[in-house]
C-alpha positions, 0 to 999 in steps of 0.5 A, a space after each residue: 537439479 544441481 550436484 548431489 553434493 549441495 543437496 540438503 534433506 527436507 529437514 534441513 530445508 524446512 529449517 531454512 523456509 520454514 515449512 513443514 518436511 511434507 509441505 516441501 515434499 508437496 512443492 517436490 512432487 508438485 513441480 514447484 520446487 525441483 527435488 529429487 527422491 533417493 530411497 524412502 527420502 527427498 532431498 533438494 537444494 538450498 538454492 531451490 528453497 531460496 527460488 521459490 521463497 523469493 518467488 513467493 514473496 514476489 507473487 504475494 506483493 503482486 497481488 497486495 498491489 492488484 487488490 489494493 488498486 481493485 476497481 471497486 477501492 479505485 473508484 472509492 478512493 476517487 469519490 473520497 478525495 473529491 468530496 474532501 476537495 469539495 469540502 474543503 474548497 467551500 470550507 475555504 471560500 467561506 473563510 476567506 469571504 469572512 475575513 476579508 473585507 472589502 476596500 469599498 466598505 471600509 472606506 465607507 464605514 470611515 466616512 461618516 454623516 455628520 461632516 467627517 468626524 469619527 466616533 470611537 466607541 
């Protein structure tokens, strides 16, 4: 551990983390934070507290990351976006076929029967 002169009490740690004074003393005792224990009280520094909240933070978003992309959301993910692209490629397919029509049929409708003359209803 650093210099006894940056080491800050548990009260002052839980003040900068946010943690209760006995949790930081679990983390001490535990090897997570380093710490050392003079008399009855542990003490620590600010540098560790920072360490390990930053590594915590880390670790968290790891995991988000590995939960979001689990296998079983993957694979619904990937079912969802195909059936949408399905969807809406015939969705579009019938749209356009509706529309647009084609240049034969038109020239026919503009030919009529009775020697060329069109009506206009």
């Amino acid at each position: 551990m650093e210099s006894l002169k940056k080491a800050i009490s548990l009260n002052q740690a839980a003040e900068l983390s946010g943690y209760t004074q006995d949790y930081l003393g679990y983390l001490i005792r535990t090897g997570e934070i380093k710490g050392i224990k003079k008399g009855r009280a542990w003490f620590t520094t600010e540098e560790e507290v920072k360490d390990y909240l930053f590594k915590k933070k880390v670790r968290h978003q790891e995991f988000a990351i590995k939960d979001f992309f689990s296998p079983t959301r993957t694979k619904k993910i990937i079912i969802a976006a195909v059936i949408i692209f399905i969807g809406l490629f015939f969705l579009l397919s019938s749209l356009n076929k509706s529309k647009v029509a084609p240049a034969k049929e038109i020239n026919k409708g503009a030919a009529t029967s009775d020697g060329g003359s069109l009506k206009i209803n």
